[in-house]
C-alpha positions, 0 to 999 in steps of 0.5 A, a space after each residue: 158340166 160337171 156336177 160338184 159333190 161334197 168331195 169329204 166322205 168317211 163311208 168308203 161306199 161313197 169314197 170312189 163316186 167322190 174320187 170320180 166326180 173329184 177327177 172329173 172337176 180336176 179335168 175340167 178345170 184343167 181344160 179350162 186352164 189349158 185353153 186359157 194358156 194355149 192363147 196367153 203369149 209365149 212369154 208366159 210362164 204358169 202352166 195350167 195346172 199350176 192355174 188350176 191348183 192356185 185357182 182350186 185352193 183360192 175357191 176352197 179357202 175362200 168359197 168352200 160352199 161351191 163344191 156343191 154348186 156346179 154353175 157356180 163353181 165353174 163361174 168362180 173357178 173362172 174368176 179365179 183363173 181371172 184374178 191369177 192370170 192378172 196378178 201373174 202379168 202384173 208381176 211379169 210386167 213389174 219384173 220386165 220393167 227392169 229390163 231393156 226389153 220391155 214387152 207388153 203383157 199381151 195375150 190373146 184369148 182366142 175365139 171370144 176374142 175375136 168376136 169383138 174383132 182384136 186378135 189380142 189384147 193386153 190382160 192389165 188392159 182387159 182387167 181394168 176394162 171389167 173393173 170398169 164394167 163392174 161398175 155400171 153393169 155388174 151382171 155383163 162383167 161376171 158374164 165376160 168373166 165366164 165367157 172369156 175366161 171359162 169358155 161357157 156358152 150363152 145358155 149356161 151363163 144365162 141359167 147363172 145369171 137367172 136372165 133369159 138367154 135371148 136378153 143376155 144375147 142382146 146384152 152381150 152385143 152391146 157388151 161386145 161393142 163397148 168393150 171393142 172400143 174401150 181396148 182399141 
């Protein structure tokens, strides 16, 4: 993980270290985009670094304070692509509503994914499913957040979340569980 600096300098000393660790953030997330698109459907048309773009100038308009955060920067990077990802599809959805051919808002989010045993899953689906979780257990809706949609492992989100990586196991099972027949 890349760790996030103040990315604002006017001493041209610390101008190249912040243009580094700027371009390191960039290419990060871009990755992170690209491994969402990859499994979005083909009928998709954002392109990771339009995702990265909207994603990055969402979390400078409204959480300036993270670029100093890394764990979670990347966290609310991947609310972010979140948010984006479900508003792309809502108006996708709404477009494809006046057409004959009404395909579904599909995608599939790969191997995370398929830990709860779908190949893939409707994203308005998904989203209601996490608004729904949002509710009762706060903490395991942000948890699926970073795990689906930002690629982190248990033990990265278990230090954001302040829990022990063995509890946040034990909860994700459930988790996982839950989810499956909540989407099935």
């Amino acid at each position: 993980m890349v760790e996030v600096t103040s990315h604002r300098t006017t001493d041209e000393t610390n101008a190249a270290p912040a243009a580094l660790e700027f371009a390191e953030l960039y290419a990060e997330l871009w990755h992170m985009a690209a491994r969402l698109m990859k499994r979005e459907s083909r009928v998709h048309t954002l392109q990771p670094t339009a995702l990265v773009h909207e994603a990055y100038y969402r979390i400078c308009r409204r959480r300036p304070d993270l670029l100093t955060q890394p764990e979670e920067f990347t966290n609310y990077a991947a609310r972010a692509m979140r948010w984006i990802l479900v508003d792309h599809a809502r108006r996708r959805t709404r477009r494809e509503e006046n057409f004959v051919d009404q395909r579904s808002a599909e995608s599939a989010l790969g191997r995370v994914f398929a830990e709860i045993g779908e190949r893939s899953y409707d994203v308005l689906a998904l989203d209601d499913a996490l608004r729904e979780l949002e509710q009762f257990d706060p903490d395991m809706a942000r948890a699926v957040e970073m795990r689906f949609f930002a690629g982190l492992e248990f033990d990265v989100i278990a230090k954001v979340l302040r829990v022990k990586k063995r509890t946040l196991e034990r909860n994700w099972a459930i988790t996982r569980r839950w989810l499956k027949r909540r989407l099935s």
